[in-house]
C-alpha positions, -999 to 999 in steps of 0.1 A, spaced: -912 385 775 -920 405 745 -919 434 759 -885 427 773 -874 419 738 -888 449 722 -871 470 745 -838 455 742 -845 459 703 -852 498 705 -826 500 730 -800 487 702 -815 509 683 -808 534 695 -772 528 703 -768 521 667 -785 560 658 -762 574 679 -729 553 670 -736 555 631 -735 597 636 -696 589 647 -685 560 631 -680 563 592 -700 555 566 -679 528 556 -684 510 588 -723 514 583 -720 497 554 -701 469 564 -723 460 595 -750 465 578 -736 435 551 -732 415 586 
């Protein structure tokens, strides 16, 4: 179970590497406030 979990964390992760290099900065910000 926990390593399911971890990946599914590094997974988001990464998504969230390669979105932020698109999306603004603004956007960071505000999910980041989320």
């Amino acid at each position: 179970m926990g390593s399911t979990r971890w990946r599914c964390r590094k997974r988001s992760i990464e998504k969230n590497h390669r979105r932020s290099t698109r999306i603004p900065k603004q956007m960071e910000v505000k999910r980041s406030q989320i």
